[in-house]
C-alpha positions in Angstrom: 7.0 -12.5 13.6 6.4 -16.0 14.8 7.3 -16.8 18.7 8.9 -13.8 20.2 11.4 -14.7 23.1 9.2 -14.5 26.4 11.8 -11.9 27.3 10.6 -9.1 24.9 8.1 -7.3 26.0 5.2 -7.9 23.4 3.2 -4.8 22.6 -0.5 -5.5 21.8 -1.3 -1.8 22.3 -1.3 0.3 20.0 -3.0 3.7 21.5 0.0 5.3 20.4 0.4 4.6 16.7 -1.7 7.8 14.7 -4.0 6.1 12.1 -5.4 8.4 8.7 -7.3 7.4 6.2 -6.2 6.6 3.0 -7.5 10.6 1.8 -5.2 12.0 4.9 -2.2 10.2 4.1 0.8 12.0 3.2 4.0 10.7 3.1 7.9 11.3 3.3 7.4 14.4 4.4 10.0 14.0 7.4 12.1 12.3 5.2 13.5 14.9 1.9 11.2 17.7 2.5 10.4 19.3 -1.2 12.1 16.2 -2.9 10.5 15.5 -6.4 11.7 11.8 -6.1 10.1 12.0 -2.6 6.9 12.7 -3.7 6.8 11.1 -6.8 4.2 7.9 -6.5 6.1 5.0 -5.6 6.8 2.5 -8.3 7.3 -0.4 -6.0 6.1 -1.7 -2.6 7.9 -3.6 0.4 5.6 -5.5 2.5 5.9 -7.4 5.6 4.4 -10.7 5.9 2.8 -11.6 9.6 0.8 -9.3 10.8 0.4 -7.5 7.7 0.1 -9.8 5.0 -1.2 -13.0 7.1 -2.7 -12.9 10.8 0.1 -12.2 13.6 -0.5 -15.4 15.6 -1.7 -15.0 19.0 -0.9 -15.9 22.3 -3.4 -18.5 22.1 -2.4 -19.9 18.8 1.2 -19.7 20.0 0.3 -21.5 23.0 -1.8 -24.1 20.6 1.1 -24.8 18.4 3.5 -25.7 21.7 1.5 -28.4 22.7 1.2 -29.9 19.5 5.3 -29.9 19.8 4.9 -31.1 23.3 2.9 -34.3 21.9 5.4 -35.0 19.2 8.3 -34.4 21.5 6.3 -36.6 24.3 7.3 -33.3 26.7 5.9 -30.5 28.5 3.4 -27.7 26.8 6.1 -25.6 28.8 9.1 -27.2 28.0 7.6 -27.2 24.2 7.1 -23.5 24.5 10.5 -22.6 26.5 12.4 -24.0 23.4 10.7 -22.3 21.0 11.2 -18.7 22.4 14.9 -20.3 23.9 15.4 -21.3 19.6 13.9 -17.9 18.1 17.0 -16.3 17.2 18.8 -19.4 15.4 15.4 -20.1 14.0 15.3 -16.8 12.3 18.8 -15.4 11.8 20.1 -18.3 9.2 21.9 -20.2 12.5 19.8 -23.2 11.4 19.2 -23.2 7.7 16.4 -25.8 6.6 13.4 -27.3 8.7 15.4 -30.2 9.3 17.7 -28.2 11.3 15.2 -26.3 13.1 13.5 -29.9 13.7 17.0 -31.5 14.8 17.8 -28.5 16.9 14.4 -28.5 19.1 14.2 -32.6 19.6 18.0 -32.3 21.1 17.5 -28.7 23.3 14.1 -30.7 24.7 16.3 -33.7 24.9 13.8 -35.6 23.5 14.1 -39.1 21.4 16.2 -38.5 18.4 13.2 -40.8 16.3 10.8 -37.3 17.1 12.9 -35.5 14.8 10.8 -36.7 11.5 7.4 -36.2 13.0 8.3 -32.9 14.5 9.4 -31.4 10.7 6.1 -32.6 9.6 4.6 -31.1 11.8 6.8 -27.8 11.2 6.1 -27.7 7.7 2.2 -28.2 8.1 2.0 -25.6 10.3 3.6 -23.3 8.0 1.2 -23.9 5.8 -1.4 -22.6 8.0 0.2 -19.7 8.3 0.7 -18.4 5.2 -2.8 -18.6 4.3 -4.7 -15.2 3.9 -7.6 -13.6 2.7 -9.2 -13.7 -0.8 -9.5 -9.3 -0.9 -5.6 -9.3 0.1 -4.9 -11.4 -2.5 -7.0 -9.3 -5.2 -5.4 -6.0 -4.0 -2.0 -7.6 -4.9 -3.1 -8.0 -8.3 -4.4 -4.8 -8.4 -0.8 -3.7 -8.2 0.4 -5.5 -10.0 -1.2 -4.8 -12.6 -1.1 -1.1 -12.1 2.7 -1.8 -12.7 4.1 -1.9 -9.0 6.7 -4.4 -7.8 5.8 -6.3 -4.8 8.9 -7.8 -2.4 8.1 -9.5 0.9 10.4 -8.9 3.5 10.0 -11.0 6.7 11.6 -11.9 9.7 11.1 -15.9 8.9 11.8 -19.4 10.0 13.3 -21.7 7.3 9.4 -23.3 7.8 8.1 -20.3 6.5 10.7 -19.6 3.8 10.6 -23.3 2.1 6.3 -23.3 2.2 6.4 -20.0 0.6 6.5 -20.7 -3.1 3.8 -23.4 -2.5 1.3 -20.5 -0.6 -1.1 -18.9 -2.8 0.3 -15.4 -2.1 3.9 -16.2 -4.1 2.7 -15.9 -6.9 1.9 -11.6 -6.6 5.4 -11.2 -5.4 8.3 -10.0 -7.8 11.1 -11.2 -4.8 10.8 -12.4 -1.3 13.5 -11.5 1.3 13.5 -13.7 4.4 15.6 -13.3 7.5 16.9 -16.9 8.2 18.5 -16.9 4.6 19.8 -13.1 4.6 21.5 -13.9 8.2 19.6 -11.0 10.1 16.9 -9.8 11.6 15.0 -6.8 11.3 16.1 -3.6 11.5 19.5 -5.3 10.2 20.5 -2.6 7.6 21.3 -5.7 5.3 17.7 -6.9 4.5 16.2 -3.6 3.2 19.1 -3.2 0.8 18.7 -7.2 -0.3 15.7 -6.4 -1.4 15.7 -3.2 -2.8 18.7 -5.0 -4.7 15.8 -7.6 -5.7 13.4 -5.8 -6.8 16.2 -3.2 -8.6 15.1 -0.2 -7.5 16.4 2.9 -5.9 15.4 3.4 -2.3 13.4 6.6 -3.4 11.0 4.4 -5.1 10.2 2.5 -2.4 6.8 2.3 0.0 7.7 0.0 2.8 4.4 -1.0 4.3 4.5 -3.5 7.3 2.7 -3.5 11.0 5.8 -1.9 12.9 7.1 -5.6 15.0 11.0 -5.4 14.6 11.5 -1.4 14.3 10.6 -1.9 10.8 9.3 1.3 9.9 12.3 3.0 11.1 14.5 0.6 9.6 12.9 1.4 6.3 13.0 5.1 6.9 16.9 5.0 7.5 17.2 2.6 4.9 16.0 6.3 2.9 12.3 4.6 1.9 8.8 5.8 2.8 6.7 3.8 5.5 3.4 3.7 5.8 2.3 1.5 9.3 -1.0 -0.8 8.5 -2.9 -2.2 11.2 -1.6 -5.2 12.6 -4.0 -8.2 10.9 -5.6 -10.4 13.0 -6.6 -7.5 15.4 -3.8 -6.1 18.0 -3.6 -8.8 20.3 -1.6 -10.6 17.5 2.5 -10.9 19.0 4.8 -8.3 17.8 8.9 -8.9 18.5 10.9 -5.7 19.0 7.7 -3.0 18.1 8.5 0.3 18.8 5.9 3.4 19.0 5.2 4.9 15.3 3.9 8.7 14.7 4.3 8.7 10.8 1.0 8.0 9.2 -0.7 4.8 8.7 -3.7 3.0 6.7 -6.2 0.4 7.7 -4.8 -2.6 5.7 -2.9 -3.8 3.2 -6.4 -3.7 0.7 -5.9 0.7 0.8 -2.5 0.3 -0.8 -4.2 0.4 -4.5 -6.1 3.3 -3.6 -3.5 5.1 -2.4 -1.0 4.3 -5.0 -3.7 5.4 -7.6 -4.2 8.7 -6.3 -0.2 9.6 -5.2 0.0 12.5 -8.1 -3.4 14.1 -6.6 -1.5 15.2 -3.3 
């Protein structure tokens, strides 16, 4: 997630989260013990997007990114950065629906110049850019599923930044449906987003491998949404930011680039 409030606690440990390898893993077992459809091999995957997909920015990225909105808004790297964690609610739970909005809505709470507004969108949209940029072996594992027949749905707690560059980024095109929080009107663990995009892709919950690096409860928000979870290693290391992570003692895998080996070997368990 992109600029957690200053007031959540952000977790960059993550001594408590049990990681396997890809041979060890096993799962749904806590969830439908002796469940055929439990241990059937998923037929489609849920990922997250930052921290899983793309690098969880930093706090020195995030701190980067506020003063160049402090120089377009001719204010403070801490006034910048006070409005961003002061807007990241309305930013992400559909209160402000477009870039624009989000670029209107920061120029007026920093009560900057109203001509800022412009500059400051460009700025938004460039830096979303950035961010949805990843690496060449993610990309190839995606097609490897793909082409091994499993859907692939993004489901992210976004900015509408993020969710307007996102059919221009590279990793679009692997992606059957992408679910993003300021259009659904939620955050993460909000019941509603795990059933708009099981509803995307059309499958049944039991189907379902929700893979993501645990910020927003999302692991147990899949789990009661009746999916498996699997926990990857937050990309970008684990000083990336994390809003709302809680502890996770289901089983996890090293990144996103295991999922193809796991999925190819499900029936061998």
């Amino acid at each position: 997630m992109r600029y957690p409030p200053t007031s959540t606690a952000l977790s960059t440990s993550l001594s408590a989260i049990s990681t396997h390898p890809v041979s060890d893993v096993l799962l749904g077992a806590s969830l439908g013990q002796g469940s055929a459809a439990r241990s059937s091999r998923p037929t489609a995957v849920i990922l997250d997007l930052f921290g899983t997909l793309v690098t969880a920015p930093s706090a020195v990225e995030r701190s980067a990114a506020a003063t160049q909105f402090a120089e377009v808004l001719r204010v403070s790297s801490a006034v910048a950065e006070s409005a961003l964690s002061c807007s990241w609610r309305a930013r992400h739970d559909g209160q402000l629906r477009s870039t624009a909005e989000v670029a209107a809505h920061l120029v007026a709470h920093c009560k900057a110049p109203v001509s800022c507004v412009n500059e400051l969108e460009r700025l938004l949209a460039q830096l979303a850019r950035d961010r949805l940029q990843t690496d060449v072996t993610l990309l190839q594992a995606l097609k490897e599923l793909r082409h091994g027949g499993v859907r692939l749905a993004v489901l992210s707690d976004a900015s509408p930044d993020i969710a307007e560059a996102w059919s221009h980024s590279g990793l679009a095109p692997h992606f059957d449906a992408a679910v993003f929080s300021c259009r659904a009107g939620a955050v993460k663990p909000a019941p509603q987003l795990f059933s708009e995009a099981l509803g995307a892709l059309g499958v049944a919950p039991e189907q379902v491998l929700y893979c993501g690096d645990g910020g927003g409860d999302e692991l147990a928000g899949a789990e009661r949404a009746e999916m498996r979870a699997v926990r990857v290693e937050r990309r970008g290391g684990p000083h990336g930011l994390a809003f709302g992570e809680t502890a996770w003692h289901g089983r996890a895998i090293p990144e996103v680039e295991a999922l193809p080996s796991l999925l190819s070997t499900w029936r061998e368990r």
